[in-house]
Structure formats: C-alpha cells, structure tokens
LOLO-399638 format. One record per atom (N, C-alpha, C): residue in one letter; x negated, y negated, z; atom name. Coordinates in nm, 3 decimals, padded with zeros to 5 digits. Layout:
! residues N
SITE  residu       px       py       pz  atome
SITE       A        X        Y        Z     CA
...
END
This chain:
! residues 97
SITE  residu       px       py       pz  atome
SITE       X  -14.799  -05.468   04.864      N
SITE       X  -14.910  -05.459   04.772     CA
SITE       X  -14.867  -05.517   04.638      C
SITE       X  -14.991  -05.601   04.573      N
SITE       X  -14.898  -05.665   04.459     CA
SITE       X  -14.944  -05.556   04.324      C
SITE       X  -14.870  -05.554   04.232      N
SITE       X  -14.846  -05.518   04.119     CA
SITE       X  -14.993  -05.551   04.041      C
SITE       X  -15.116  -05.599   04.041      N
SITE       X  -15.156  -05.672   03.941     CA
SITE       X  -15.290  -05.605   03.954      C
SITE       X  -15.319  -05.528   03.868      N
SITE       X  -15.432  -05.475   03.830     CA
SITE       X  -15.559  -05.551   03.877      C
SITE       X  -15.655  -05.519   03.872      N
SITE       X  -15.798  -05.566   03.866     CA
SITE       X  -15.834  -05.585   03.763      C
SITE       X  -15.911  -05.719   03.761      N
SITE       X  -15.966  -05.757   03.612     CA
SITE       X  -16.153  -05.665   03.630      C
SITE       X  -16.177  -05.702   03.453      N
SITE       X  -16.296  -05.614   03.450     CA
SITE       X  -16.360  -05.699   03.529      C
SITE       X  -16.535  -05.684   03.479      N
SITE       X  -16.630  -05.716   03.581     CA
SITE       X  -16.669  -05.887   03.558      C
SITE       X  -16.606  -05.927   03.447      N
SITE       X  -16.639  -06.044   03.400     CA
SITE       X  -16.570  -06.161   03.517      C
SITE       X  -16.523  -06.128   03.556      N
SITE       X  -16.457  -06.216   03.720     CA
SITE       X  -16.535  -06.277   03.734      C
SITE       X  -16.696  -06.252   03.809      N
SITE       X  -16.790  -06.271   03.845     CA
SITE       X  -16.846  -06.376   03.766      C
SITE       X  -16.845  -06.420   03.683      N
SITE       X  -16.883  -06.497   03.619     CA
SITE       X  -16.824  -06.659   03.617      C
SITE       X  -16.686  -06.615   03.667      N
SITE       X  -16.614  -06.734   03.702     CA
SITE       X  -16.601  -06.797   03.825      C
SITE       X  -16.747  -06.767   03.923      N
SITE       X  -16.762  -06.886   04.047     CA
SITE       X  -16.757  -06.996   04.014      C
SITE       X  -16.708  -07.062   04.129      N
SITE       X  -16.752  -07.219   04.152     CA
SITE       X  -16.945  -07.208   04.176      C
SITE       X  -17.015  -07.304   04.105      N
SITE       X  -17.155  -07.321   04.103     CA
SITE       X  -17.160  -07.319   04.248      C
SITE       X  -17.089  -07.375   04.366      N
SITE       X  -17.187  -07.422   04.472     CA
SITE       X  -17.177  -07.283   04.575      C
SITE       X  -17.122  -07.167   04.506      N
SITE       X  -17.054  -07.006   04.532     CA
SITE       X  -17.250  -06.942   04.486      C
SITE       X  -17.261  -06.973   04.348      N
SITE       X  -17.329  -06.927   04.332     CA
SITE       X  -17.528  -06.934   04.385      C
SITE       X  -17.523  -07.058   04.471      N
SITE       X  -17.631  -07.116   04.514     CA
SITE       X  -17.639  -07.041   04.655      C
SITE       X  -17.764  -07.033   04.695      N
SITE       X  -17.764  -07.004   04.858     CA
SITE       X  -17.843  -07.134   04.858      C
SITE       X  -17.863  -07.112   05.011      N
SITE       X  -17.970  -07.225   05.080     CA
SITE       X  -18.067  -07.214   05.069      C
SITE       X  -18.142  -07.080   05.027      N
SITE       X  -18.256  -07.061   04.984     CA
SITE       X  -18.307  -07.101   04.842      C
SITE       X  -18.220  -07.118   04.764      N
SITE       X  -18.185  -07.165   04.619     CA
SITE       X  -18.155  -07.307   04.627      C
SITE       X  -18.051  -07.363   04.708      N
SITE       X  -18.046  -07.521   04.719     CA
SITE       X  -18.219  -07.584   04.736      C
SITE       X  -18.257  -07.536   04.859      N
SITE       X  -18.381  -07.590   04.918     CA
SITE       X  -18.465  -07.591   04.801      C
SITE       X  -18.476  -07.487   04.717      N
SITE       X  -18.570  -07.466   04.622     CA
SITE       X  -18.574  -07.535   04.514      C
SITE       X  -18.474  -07.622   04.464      N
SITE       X  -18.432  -07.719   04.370     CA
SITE       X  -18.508  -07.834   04.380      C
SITE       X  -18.481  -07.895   04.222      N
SITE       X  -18.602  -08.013   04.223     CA
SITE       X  -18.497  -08.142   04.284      C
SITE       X  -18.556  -08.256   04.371      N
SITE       X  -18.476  -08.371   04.462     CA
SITE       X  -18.353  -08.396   04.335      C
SITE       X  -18.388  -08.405   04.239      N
SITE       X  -18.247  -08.495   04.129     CA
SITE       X  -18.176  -08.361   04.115      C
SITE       X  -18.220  -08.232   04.112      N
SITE       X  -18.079  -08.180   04.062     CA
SITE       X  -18.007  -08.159   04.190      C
SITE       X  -18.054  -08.146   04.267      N
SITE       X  -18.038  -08.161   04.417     CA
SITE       X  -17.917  -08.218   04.439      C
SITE       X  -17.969  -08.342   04.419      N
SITE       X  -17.896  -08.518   04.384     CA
SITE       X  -17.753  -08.472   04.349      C
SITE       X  -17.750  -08.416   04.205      N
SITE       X  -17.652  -08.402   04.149     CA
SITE       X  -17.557  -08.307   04.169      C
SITE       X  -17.587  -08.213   04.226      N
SITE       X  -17.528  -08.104   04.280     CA
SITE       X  -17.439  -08.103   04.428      C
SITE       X  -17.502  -08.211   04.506      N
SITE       X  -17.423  -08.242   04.631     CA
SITE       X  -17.351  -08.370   04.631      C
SITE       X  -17.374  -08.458   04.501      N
SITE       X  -17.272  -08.555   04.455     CA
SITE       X  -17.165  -08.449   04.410      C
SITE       X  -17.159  -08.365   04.328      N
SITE       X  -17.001  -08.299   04.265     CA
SITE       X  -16.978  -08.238   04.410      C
SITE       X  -17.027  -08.183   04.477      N
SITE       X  -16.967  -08.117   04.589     CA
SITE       X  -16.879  -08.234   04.664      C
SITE       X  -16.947  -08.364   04.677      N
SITE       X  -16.837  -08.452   04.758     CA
SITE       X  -16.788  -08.496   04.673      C
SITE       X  -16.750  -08.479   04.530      N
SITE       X  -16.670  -08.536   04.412     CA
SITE       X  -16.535  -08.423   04.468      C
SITE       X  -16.579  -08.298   04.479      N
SITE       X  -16.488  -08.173   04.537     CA
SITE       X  -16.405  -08.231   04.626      C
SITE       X  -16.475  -08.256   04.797      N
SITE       X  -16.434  -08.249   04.873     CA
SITE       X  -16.328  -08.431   04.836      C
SITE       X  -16.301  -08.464   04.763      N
SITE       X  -16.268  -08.598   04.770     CA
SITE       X  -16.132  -08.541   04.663      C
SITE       X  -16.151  -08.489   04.613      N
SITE       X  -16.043  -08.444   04.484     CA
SITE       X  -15.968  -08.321   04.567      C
SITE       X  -16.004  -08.263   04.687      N
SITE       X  -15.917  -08.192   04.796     CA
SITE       X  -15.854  -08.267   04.887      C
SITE       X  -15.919  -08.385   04.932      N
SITE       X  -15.858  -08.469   05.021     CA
SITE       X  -15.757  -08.551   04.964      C
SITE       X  -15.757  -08.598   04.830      N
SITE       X  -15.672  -08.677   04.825     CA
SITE       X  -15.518  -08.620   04.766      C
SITE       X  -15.515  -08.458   04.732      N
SITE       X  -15.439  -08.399   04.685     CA
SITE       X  -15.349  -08.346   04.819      C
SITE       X  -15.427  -08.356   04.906      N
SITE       X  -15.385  -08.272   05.052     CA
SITE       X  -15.297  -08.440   05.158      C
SITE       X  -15.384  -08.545   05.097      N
SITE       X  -15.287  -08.657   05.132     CA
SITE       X  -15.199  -08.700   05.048      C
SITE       X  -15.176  -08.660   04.892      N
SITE       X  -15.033  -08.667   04.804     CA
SITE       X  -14.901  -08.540   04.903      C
SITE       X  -14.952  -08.449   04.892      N
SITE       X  -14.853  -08.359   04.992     CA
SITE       X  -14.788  -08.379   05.111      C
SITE       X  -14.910  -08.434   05.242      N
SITE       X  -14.855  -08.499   05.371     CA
SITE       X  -14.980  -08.627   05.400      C
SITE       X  -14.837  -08.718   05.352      N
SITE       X  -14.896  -08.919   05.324     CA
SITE       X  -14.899  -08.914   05.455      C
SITE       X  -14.827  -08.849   05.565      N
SITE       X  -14.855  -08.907   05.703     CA
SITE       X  -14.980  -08.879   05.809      C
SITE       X  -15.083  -08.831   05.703      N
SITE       X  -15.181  -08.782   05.765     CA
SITE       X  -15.281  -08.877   05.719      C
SITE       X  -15.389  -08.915   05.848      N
SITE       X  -15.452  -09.050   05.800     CA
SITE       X  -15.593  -08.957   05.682      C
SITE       X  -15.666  -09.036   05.633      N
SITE       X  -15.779  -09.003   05.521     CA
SITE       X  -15.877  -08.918   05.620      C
SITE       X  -15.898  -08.964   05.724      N
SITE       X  -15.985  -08.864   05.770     CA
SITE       X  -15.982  -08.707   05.834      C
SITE       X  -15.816  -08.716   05.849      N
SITE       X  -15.810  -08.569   05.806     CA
SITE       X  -15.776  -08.476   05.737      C
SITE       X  -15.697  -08.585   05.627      N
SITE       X  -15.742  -08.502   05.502     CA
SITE       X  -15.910  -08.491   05.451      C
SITE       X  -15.972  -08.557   05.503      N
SITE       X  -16.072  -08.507   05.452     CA
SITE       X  -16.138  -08.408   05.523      C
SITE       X  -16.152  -08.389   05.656      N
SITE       X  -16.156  -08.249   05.732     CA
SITE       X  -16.098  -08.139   05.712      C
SITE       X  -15.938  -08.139   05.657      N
SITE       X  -15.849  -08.048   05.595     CA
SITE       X  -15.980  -08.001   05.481      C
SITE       X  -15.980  -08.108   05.349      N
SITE       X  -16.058  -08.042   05.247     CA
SITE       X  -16.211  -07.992   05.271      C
SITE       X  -16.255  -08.027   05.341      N
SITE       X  -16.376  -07.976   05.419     CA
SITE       X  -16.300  -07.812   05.392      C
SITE       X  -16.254  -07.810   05.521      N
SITE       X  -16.204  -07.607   05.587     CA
SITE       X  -16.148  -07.564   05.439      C
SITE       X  -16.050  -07.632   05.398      N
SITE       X  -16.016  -07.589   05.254     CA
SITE       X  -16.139  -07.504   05.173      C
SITE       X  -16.166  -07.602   05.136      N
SITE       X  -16.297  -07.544   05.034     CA
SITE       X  -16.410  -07.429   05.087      C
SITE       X  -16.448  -07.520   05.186      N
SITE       X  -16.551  -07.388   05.275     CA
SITE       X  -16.489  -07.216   05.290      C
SITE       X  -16.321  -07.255   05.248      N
SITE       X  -16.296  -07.124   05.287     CA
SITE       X  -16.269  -07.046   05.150      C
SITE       X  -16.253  -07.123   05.046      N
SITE       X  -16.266  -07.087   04.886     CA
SITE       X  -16.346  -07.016   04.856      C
SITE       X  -16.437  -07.122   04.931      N
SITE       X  -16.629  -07.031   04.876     CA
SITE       X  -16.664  -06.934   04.976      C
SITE       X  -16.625  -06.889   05.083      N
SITE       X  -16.668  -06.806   05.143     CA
SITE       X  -16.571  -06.681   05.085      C
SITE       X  -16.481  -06.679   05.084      N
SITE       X  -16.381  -06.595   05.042     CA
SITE       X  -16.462  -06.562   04.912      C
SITE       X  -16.502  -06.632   04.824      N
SITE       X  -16.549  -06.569   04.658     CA
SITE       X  -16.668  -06.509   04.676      C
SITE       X  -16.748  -06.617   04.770      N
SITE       X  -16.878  -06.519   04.807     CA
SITE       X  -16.867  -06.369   04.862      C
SITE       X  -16.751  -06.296   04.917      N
SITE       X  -16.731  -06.219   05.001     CA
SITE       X  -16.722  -06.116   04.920      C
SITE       X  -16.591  -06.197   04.769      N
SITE       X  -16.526  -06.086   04.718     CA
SITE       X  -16.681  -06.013   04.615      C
SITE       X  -16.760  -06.103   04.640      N
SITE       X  -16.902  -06.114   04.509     CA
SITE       X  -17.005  -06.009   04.563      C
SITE       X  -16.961  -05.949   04.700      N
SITE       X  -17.114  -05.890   04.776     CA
SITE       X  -17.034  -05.742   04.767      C
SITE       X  -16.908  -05.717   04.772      N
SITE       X  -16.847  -05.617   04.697     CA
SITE       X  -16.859  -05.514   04.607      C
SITE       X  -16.899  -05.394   04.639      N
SITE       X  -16.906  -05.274   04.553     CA
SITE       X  -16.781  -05.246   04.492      C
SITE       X  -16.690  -05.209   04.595      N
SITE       X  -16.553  -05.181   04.553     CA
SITE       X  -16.508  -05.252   04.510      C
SITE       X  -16.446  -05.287   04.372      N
SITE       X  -16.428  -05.408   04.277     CA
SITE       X  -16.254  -05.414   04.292      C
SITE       X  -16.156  -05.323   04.297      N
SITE       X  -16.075  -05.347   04.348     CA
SITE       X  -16.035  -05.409   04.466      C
SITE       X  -16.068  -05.375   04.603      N
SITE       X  -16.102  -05.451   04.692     CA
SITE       X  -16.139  -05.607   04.686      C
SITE       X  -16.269  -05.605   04.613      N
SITE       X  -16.289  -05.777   04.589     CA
SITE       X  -16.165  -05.810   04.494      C
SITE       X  -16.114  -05.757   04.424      N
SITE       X  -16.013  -05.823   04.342     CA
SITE       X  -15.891  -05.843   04.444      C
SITE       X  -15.866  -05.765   04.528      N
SITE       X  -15.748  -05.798   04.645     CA
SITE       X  -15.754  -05.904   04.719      C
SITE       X  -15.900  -05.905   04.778      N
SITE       X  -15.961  -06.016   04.890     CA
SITE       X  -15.940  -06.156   04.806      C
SITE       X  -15.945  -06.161   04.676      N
SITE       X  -15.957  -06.318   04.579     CA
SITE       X  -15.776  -06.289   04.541      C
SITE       X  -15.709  -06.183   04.523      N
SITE       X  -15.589  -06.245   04.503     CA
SITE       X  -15.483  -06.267   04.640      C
SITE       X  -15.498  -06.216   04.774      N
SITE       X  -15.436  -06.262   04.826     CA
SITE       X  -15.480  -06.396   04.912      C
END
C-alpha cells in the first residue's frame, strides 16, 4: 500500500476533456466542435504512438499506433471509473496505481 494520501475533491476537475464527454454529449455537439474535438483526440492518439515508437523503434507505426489506441482507451476508462466513485479514497487508489 503506498504512503500517499488522497487529494481533496478538486482531482475531479483535472480530466482529460474526452473523460469528461459521453456519447450522449459527443452526439449532441454542434458538426465543428465535433470537428475539433476528434481532431485533438487523433492529435492524442499520434503523440502516444510516436512516443511508444521512440521506446521500441522495432515496432512498425501501425502498432504503435494500436499500442496508443489500448493505451489511452485505458487512461480514460480508468479516470472515468475513478470519477463514478463515492469512496474518494478508493478512486484516489484506482488513479494512483
């Protein structure tokens, strides 16, 4: 168990935007912010892939970019998880380990 307290409630505030959207909320958006919102998401997934091919060069681009795909998907599910959380310690465990 690690040593490190739980921060207050202000955590929550520090999602990634595409954490804080559902699909019911995407869909509901006007086409341009739309636009702009799933351009930074593959601005994401491109700034994971190419960090994940500085680490292992012997892996061709397309799976680092599948790597950053699971990568990320599992960022945001993990924050979403720690976010549906009553027990705030708990979510603070689930986001630090």
């Amino acid at each position: 168990m690690s040593n490190i307290s739980p921060k207050p409630l202000s955590w929550r505030s520090v999602t990634a935007a595409s954490s804080r959207l559902s699909a019911r909320t995407c869909s509901a958006l006007s086409p341009e912010y739309r636009k702009r919102f799933e351009d930074y998401t593959v601005r994401i997934y491109e700034l994971f892939s190419n960090t994940i091919h500085d680490q292992f060069p012997s892996l061709s681009e397309e799976e680092c970019y599948r790597k950053a795909l699971y990568l990320y998907s599992g960022l945001v599910g993990t924050m979403s998880m720690a976010r549906t959380m009553s027990d705030h310690t708990l979510a603070f465990q689930v986001l630090a380990y």
